[in-house]
C-alpha positions in Angstrom: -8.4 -10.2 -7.9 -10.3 -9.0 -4.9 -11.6 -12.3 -4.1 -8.0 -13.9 -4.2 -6.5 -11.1 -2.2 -9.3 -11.9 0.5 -8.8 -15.7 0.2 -4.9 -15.1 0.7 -5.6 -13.1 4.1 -7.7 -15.4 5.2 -5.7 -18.3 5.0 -2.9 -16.4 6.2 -5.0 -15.3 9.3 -5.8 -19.3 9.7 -2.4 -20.3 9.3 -1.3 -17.8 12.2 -3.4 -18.7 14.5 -3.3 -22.4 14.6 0.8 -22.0 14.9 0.1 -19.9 17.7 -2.6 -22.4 18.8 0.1 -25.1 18.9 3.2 -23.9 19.4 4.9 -24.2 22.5 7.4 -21.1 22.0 5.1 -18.7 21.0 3.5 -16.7 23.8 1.2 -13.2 24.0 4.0 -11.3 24.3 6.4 -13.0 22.0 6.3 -14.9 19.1 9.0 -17.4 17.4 10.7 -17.4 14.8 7.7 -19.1 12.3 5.1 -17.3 14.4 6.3 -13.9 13.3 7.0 -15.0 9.8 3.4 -16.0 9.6 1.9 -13.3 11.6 4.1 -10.6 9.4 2.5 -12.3 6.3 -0.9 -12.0 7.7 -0.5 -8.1 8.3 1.1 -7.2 4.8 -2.3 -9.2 3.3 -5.0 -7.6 5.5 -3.2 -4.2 5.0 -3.0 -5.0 1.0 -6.6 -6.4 1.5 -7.8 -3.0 3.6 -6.2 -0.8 1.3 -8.2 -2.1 -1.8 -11.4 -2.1 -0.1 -11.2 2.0 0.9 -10.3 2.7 -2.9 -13.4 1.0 -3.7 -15.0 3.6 -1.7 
C-alpha cells in the first residue's frame, strides 16, 4: 500500500509540474483551472503519503 501511495504522489507531483511547465495561463502566483485541480491532487497525496510515513515512526 505504501509503495502505491508513493507511486500515486509521485506521478501526481510529475503531472503538476509539467502543466505548469507548459501552460501558458498558469503563472507563480496563479494557477488555472487544471493547474489547481492537479496541484490540489498533488497535496491531498503527499499529505496522505506524509501522514503514513510519521505513523510508521
Amino acid at each position: 500500500m505504501a509503495d502505491d501511495l508513493y507511486a500515486r504522489y509521485m506521478k501526481a507531483a510529475a503531472a503538476s509540474r509539467a502543466h505548469r511547465r507548459d501552460c501558458t495561463q498558469c503563472s507563480p502566483d496563479a494557477l488555472c483551472t487544471t493547474g489547481r485541480r492537479l496541484h490540489e491532487s498533488f497535496t491531498r497525496l503527499q499529505d496522505a503519503y506524509l501522514t503514513q510515513q510519521k505513523k510508521k515512526r
